[in-house]
C-alpha positions as protocol buffer text, in pm:
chain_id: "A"
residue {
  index: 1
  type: UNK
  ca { x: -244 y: 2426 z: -621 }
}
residue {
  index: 2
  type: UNK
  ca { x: -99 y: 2070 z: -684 }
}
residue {
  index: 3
  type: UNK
  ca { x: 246 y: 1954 z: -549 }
}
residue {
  index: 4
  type: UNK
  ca { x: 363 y: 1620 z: -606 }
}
residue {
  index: 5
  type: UNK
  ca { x: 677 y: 1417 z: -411 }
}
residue {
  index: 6
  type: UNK
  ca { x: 802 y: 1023 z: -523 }
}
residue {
  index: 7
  type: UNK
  ca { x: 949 y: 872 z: -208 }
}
residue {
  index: 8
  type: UNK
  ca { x: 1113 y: 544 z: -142 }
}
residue {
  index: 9
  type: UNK
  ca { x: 967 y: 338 z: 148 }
}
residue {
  index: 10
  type: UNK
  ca { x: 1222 y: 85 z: 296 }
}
residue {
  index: 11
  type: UNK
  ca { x: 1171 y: -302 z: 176 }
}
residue {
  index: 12
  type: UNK
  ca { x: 981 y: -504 z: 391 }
}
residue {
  index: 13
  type: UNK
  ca { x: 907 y: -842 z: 391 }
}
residue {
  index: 14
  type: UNK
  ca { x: 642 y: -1008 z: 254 }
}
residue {
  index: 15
  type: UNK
  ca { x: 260 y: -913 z: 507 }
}
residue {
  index: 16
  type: UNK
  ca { x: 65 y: -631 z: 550 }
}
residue {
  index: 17
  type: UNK
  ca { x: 280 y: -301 z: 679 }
}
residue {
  index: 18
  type: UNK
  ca { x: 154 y: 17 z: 826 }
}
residue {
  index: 19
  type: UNK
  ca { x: 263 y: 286 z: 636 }
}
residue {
  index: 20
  type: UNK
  ca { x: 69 y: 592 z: 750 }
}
residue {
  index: 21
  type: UNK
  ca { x: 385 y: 770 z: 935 }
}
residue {
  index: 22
  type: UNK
  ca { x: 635 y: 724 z: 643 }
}
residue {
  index: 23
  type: UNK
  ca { x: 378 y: 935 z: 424 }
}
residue {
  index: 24
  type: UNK
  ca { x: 323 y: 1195 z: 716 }
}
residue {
  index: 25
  type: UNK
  ca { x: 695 y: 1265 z: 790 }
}
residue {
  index: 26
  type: UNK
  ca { x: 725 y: 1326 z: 396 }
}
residue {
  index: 27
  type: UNK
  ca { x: 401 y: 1587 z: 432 }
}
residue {
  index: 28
  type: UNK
  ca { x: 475 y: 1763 z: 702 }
}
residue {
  index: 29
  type: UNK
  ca { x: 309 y: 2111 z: 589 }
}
residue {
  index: 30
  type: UNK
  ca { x: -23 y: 1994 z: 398 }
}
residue {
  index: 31
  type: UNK
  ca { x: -321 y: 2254 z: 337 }
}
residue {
  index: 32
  type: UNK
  ca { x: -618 y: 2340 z: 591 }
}
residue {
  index: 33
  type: UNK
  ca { x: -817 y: 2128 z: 326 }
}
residue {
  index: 34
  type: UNK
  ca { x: -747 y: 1939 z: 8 }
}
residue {
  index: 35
  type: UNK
  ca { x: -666 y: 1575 z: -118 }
}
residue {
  index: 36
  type: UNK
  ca { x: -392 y: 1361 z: -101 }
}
residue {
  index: 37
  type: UNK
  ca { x: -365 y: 1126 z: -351 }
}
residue {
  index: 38
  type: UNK
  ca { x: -117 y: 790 z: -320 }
}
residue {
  index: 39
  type: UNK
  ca { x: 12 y: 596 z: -589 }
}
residue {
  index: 40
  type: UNK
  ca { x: 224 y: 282 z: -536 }
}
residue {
  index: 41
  type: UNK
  ca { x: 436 y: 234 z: -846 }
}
residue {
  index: 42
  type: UNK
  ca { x: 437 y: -135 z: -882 }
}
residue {
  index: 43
  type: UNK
  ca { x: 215 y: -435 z: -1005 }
}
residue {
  index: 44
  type: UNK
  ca { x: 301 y: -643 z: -727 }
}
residue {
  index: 45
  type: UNK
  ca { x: 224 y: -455 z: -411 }
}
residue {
  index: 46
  type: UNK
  ca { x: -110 y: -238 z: -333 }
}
residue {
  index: 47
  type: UNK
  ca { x: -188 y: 8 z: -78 }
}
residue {
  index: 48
  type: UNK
  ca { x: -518 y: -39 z: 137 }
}
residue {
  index: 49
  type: UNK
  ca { x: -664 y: 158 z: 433 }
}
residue {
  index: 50
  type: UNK
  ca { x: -755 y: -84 z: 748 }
}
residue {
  index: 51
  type: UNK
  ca { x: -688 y: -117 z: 1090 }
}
residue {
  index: 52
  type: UNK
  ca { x: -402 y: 70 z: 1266 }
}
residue {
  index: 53
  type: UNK
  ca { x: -455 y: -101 z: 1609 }
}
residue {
  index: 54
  type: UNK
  ca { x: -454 y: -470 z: 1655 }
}
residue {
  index: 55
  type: UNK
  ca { x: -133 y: -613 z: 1415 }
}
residue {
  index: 56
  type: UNK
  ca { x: -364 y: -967 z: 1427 }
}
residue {
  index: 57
  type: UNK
  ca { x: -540 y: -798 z: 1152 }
}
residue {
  index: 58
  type: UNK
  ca { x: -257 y: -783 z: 942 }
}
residue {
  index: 59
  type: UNK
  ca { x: -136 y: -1135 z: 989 }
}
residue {
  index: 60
  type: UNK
  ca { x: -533 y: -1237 z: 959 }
}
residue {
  index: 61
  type: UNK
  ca { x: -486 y: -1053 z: 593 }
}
residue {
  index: 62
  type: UNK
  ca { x: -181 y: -1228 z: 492 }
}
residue {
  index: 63
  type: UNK
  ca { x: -366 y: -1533 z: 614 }
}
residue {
  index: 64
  type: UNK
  ca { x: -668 y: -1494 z: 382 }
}
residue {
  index: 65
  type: UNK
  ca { x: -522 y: -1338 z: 67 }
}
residue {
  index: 66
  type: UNK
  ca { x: -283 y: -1626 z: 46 }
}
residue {
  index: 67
  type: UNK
  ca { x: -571 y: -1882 z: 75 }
}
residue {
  index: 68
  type: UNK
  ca { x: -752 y: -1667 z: -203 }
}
residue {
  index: 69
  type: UNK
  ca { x: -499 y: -1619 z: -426 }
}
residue {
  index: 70
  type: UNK
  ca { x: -265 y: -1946 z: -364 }
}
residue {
  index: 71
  type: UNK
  ca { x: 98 y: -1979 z: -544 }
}
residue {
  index: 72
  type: UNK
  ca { x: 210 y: -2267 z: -737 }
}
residue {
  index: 73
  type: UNK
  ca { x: -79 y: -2331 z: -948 }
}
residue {
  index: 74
  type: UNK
  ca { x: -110 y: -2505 z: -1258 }
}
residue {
  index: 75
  type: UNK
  ca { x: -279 y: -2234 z: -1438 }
}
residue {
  index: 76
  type: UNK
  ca { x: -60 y: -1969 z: -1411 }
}
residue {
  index: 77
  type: UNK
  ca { x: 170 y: -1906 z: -1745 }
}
residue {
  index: 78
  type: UNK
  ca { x: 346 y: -1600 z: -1585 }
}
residue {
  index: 79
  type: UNK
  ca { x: 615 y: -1810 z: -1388 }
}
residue {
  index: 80
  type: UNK
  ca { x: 942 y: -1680 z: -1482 }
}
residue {
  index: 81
  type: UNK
  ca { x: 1000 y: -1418 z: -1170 }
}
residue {
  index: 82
  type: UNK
  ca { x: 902 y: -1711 z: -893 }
}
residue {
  index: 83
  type: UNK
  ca { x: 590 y: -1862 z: -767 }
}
residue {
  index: 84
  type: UNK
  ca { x: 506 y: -1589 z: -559 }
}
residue {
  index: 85
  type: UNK
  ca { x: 546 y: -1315 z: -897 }
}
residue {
  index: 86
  type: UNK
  ca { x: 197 y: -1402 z: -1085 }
}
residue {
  index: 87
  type: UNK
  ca { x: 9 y: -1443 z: -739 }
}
residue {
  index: 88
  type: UNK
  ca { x: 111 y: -1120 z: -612 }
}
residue {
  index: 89
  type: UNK
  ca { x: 29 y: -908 z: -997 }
}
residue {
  index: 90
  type: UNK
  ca { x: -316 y: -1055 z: -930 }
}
residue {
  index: 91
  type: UNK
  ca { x: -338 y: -975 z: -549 }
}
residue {
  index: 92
  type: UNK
  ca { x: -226 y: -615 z: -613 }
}
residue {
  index: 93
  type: UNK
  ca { x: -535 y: -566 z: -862 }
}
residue {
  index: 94
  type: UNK
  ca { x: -744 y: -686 z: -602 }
}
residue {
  index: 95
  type: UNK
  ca { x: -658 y: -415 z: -374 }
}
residue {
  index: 96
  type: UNK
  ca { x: -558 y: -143 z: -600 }
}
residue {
  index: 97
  type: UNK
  ca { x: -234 y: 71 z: -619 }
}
residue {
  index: 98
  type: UNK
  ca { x: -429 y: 451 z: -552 }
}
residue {
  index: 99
  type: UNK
  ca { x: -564 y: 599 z: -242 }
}
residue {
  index: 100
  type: UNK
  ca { x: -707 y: 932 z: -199 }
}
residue {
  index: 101
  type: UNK
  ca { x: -761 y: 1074 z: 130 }
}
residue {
  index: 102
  type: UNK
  ca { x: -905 y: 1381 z: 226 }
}
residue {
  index: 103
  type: UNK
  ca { x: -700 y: 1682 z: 409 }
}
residue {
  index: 104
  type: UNK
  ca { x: -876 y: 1872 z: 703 }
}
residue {
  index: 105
  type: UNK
  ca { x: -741 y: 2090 z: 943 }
}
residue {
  index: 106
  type: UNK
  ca { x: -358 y: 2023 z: 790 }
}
residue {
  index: 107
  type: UNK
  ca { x: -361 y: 1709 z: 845 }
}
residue {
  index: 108
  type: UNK
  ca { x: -455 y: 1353 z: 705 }
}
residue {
  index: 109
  type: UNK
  ca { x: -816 y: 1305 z: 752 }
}
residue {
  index: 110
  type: UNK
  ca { x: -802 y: 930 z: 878 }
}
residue {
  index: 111
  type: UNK
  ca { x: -1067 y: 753 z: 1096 }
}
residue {
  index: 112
  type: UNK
  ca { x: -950 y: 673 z: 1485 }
}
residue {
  index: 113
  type: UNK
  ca { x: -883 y: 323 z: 1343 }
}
residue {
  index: 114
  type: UNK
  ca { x: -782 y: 374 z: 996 }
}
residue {
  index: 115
  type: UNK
  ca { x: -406 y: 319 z: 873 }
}
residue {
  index: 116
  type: UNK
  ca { x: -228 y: 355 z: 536 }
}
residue {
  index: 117
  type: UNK
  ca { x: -91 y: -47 z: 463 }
}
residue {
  index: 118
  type: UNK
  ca { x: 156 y: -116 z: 225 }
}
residue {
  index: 119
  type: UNK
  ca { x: 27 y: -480 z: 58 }
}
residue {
  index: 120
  type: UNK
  ca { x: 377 y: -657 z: 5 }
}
residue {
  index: 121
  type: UNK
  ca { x: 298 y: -973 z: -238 }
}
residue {
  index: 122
  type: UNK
  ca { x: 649 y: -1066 z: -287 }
}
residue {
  index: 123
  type: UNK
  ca { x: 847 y: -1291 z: -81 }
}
residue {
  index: 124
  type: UNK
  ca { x: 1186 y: -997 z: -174 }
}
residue {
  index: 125
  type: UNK
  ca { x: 1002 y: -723 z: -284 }
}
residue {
  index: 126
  type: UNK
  ca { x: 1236 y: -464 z: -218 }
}
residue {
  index: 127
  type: UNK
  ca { x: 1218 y: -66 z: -177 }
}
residue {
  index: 128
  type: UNK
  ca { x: 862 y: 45 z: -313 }
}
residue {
  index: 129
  type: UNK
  ca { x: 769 y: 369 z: -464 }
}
residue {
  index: 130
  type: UNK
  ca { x: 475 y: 636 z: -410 }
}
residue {
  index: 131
  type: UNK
  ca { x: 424 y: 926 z: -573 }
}
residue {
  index: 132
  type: UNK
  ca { x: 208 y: 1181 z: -355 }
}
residue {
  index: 133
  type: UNK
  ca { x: 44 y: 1410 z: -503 }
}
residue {
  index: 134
  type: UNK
  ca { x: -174 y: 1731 z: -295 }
}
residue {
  index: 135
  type: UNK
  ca { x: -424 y: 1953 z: -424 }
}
residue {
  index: 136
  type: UNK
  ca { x: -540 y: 2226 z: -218 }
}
């Protein structure tokens, strides 16, 4: 059986944001087994599983991708939505805009340390969009 559900997650500003408990509260009866699969609706933002622990890692994140993928550079034709719009389209392929994540037991089958992160790229990216979808 597949059921699907688009929520709206709250906007937050521009980091690395755990979003594992937004997704539960919106699956609160899942399967004994199955999938969930996440998809972010936007080309500016990504989803990533990582740390759930230590919020260091999250600013250590922000820290690195912005070194990797800098803003205001010569090269970039795609300039009309702000320096931070072509940066963050390029950032979000990076780290994708799908997750799939096993179901065991009725709930998400995470690791101790393993949390659902919203990527924001945008300085104002506003309210994002997933679309879950579980098979069972």
């Amino acid at each position: 059986m597949i059921k699907q559900k688009e929520i709206s997650l709250p906007p937050f500003e521009r980091g690395f944001h755990l979003i594992t408990r937004y997704i539960e509260q919106e699956l609160p009866e899942l399967p004994d087994s199955g999938l969930v699969n996440i998809l972010l609706k936007h080309t500016s933002a990504a989803i990533t599983l990582n740390e759930n622990a230590d919020p260091t890692v999250r600013d250590d994140f922000e820290s690195f991708i912005s070194r990797l993928v800098p803003e205001n550079q010569p090269y970039y034709i795609h300039t009309l939505e702000g320096a931070d719009d072509m940066p963050a389209h390029i950032k979000s392929s990076l780290f994708g805009a799908t997750l799939t994540i096993p179901v065991s037991n009725g709930r998400l089958d995470l690791g101790t340390w393993q949390g659902i992160y919203l990527c924001e790229f945008r300085n104002y990216g506003g309210r994002r969009r997933l679309v879950l979808t579980v098979l069972s």
